[in-house]
N, C-alpha and C positions, 0 to 999 in steps of 0.2 A: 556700175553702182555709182551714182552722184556722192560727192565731195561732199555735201552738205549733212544727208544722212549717216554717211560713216562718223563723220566731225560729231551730228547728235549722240549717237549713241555710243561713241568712244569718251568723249563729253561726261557723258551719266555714268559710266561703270567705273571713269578713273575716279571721282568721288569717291567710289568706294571697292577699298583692297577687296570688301568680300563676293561684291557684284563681279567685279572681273574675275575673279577665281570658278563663278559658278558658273558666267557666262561666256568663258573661255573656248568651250567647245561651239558653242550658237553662235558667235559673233558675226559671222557672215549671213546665217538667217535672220537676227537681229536688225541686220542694215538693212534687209530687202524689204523688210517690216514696217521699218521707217520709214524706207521709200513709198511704200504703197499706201501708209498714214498721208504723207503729203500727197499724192495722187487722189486718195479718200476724201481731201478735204478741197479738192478745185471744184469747180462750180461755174457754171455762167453765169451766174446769181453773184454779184460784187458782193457784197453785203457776208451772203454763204460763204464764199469764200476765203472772204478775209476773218470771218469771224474764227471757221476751223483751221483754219494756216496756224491764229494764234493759238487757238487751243494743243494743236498738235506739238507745240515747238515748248510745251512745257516741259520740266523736267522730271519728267515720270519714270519710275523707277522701272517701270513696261514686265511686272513680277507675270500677269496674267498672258502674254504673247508667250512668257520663256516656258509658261506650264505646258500650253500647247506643246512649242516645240521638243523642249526636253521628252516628254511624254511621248511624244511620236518617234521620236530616236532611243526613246528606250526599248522601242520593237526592232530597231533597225529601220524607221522610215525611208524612202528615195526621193518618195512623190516631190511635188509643188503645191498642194493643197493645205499644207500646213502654216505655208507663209498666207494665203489668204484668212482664212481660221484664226490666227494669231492678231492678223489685222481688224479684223470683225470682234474680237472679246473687248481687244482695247478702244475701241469705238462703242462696243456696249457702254461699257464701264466709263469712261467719260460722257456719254449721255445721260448716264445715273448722276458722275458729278455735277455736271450742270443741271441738271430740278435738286439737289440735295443743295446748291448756293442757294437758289432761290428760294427753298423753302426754310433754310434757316438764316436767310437777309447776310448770307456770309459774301462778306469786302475782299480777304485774301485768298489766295489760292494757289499754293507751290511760288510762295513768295511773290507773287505779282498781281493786280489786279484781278476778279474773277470776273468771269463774260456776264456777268450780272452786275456787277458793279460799273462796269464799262460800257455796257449797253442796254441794260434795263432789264425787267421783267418778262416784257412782252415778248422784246426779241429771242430774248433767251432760250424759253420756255420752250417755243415753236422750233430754235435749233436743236432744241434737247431735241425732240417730239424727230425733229429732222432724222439726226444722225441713227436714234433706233432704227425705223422704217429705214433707211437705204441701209442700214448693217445685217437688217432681217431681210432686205429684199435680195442683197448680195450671196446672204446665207444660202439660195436657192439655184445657187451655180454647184454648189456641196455634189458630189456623187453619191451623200451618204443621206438619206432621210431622214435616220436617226439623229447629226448632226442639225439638220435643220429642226428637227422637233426640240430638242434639247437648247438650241438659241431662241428658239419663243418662248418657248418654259419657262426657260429661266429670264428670260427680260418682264414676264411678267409676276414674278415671283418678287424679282427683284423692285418695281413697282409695287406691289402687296407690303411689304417690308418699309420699303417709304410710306406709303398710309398710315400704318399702323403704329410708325415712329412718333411723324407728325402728329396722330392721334393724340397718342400718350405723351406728347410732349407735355412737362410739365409735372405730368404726376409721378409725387412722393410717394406715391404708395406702390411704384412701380418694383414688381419685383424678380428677381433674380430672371428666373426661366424664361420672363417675357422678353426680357432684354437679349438673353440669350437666343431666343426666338428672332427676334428684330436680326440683329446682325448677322443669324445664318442664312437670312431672305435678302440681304444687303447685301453681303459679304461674301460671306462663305461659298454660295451659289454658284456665283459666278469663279470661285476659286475651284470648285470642284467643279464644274460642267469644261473646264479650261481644262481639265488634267482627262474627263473623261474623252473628249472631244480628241487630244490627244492618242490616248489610248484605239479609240477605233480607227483613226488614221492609219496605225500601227498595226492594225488587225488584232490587238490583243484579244485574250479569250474572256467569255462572258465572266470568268470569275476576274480576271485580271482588270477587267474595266471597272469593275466593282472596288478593289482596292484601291486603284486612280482616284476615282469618285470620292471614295470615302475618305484618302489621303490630302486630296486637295480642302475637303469639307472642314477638316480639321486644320489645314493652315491656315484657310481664311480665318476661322472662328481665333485661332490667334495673332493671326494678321489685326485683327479689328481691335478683340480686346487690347493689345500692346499699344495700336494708334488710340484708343483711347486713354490709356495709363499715361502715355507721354501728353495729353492735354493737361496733367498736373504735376507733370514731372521734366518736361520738354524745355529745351530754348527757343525765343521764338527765332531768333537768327536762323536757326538751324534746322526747325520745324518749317520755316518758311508761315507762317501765321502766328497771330498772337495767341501766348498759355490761356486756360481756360474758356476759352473759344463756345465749345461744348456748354458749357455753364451757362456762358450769355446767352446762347441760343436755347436755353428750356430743355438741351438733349440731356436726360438722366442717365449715366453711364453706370460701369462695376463701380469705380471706387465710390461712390455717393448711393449708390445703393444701401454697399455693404454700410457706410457708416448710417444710414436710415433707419438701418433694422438691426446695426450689431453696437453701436455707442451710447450711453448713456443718454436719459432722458433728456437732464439738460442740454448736450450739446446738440443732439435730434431738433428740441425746440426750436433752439439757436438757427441751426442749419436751417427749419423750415420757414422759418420770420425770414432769414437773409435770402433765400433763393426765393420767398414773394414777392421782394420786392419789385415792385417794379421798373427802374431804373438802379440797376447796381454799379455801386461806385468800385473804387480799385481796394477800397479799404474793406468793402464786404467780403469782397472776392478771397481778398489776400485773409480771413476769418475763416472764410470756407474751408480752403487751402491746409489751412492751421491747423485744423479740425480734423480734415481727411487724414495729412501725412501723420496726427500723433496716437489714431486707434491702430494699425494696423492693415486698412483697406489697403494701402498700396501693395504690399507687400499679398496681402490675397490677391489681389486683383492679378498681380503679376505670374505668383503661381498656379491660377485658373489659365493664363497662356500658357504658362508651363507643360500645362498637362496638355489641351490640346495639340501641344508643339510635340511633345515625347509620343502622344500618340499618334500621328502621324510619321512619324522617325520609325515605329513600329512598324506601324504597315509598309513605310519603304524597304522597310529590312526583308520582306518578304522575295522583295525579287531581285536575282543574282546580280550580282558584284558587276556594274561597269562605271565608264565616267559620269553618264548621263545619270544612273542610280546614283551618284556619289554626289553631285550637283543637286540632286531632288531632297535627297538627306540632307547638303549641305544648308539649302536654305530653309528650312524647319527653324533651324539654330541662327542662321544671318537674322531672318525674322525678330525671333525672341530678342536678340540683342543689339535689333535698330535702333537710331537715335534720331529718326526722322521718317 
């Protein structure tokens, strides 16, 4: 195991007391994870290269690798297939983030630079475009077919979900269920194809992948909502980007919804004059802001993660008592109560 990759991933969980508590039992599949990211991102191609080196060396919290693995050792896994699987999600998922900079002209990214900012448009785009195809071409070493159908799916689902973001970008009239749609094509997706991908490693039985599936579906869905709630409730030190982020970019999230359709006339007006504008200053922003935290949205917004969170806790509850179930439970709740 290279010194570098232990150092990454020891690096991210001491952050955080609840990450090392969950990732206590994976921590050695964890590092082989990160090795084979760095292996994923060489190239003869300079350029390739150096682009995913930095990408990889961010500080990503790597929730969608532990689902795999957790998931697989919830059957008693032995194989080796789970560390490439684990490798292949988180390679999805940052080709989603890289076209999601792009499409919303976002500068930061986990506190640094984003490869859009850094390198443009063009280059970008085509590594996004990169890292899919060689994480779906890799997928084809899979012994499981099912596993390979389940990574096309869902990369193009997840795709479908970006369209239709960018679509609606903008519109005030966007409402609840769409949005909620949006981020389980974004999101959630790839939160649950992780858990069920997992599962058939495992040999789990067809109902038992089904609760995986459906347990991950619902973390995502409050993985998202929560990272949305902290664009108006977040530090950016700690967020690593700047608060209302989301806002500047046209993305319509819960808490602006709800006040859309749940605050009085005047301040609806209010909010929709200051979110046309089209250059918004800090003092608009900081109006908006004002507006959201004194109806109550945050607070809905939060307990709509809530519930997706308790239900998922549910369906964990289904299957007997070990460390890896007690890890899968535990992060339901780490989720709900990140700060970043």
């Amino acid at each position: 195991m290279s010194e570098l990759a232990r150092n990454s991933v020891k690096s991210r969980v001491e952050k955080s007391p609840s990450l090392r508590r969950l990732y206590n039992n994976i921590m050695k599949d964890l590092e082989k994870v990160e090795q084979e990211l760095r292996l994923f991102s060489r190239s003869p191609n300079k350029l390739i290269s150096d682009i995913s080196t930095y990408l990889f060396q961010a500080d990503g919290k790597r929730i969608r690798p532990a689902l795999v693995l957790l998931c697989s050792k919830l059957f008693g896994y032995k194989g080796k297939e789970h560390i490439l699987m684990s490798t292949l999600v988180e390679a999805i998922h940052t080709a989603s983030l890289i076209h999601d900079d792009i499409i919303d002209n976002s500068k930061i990214r986990r506190g640094r630079e984003s490869i859009h900012a850094r390198w443009g448009p063009n280059i970008t785009v085509l590594l996004g475009d990169y890292l899919y195809i060689k994480a779906l071409g890799l997928s084809l070493q899979s012994e499981h077919s099912q596993i390979i159908q389940i990574l096309t799916s869902i990369s193009a689902r997840m795709v479908e979900g970006e369209l239709t973001e960018y679509y609606l970008s903008g519109n005030l009239d966007l409402a609840e269920k769409d949005y909620l749609d949006i981020i389980n094509k974004k999101t959630a997706s790839l939160f649950s194809a992780s858990c069920q991908i997992g599962g058939i490693l495992g040999k789990a039985s067809k109902k038992e992948e089904n609760y995986l599936s459906e347990y991950g579906a619902n973390l995502g869905m409050s993985f998202q909502i929560i990272d949305d709630l902290l664009d108006f409730t977040g530090e950016e030190k700690t967020l690593g980007k700047p608060i209302l982020s989301d806002l500047c970019e046209g993305r319509i999230t819960l808490p602006l919804i709800y006040t859309l359709h749940n605050d009085g006339r005047e301040n609806r007006k209010l909010v929709v004059e200051l979110m046309k504008q089209k250059d918004q200053d800090k003092e608009s922003l900081e109006e908006i802001l004002k507006i959201v935290k004194s109806n109550g949205a945050l607070d809905y917004t939060y307990k709509k993660a809530e519930e997706f969170s308790r239900k998922s806790r549910e369906i964990m509850s289904q299957f007997p008592k070990s460390t890896h179930q007690e890890a899968l439970s535990l992060l339901s709740e780490f989720i709900i109560k990140r700060r970043k």
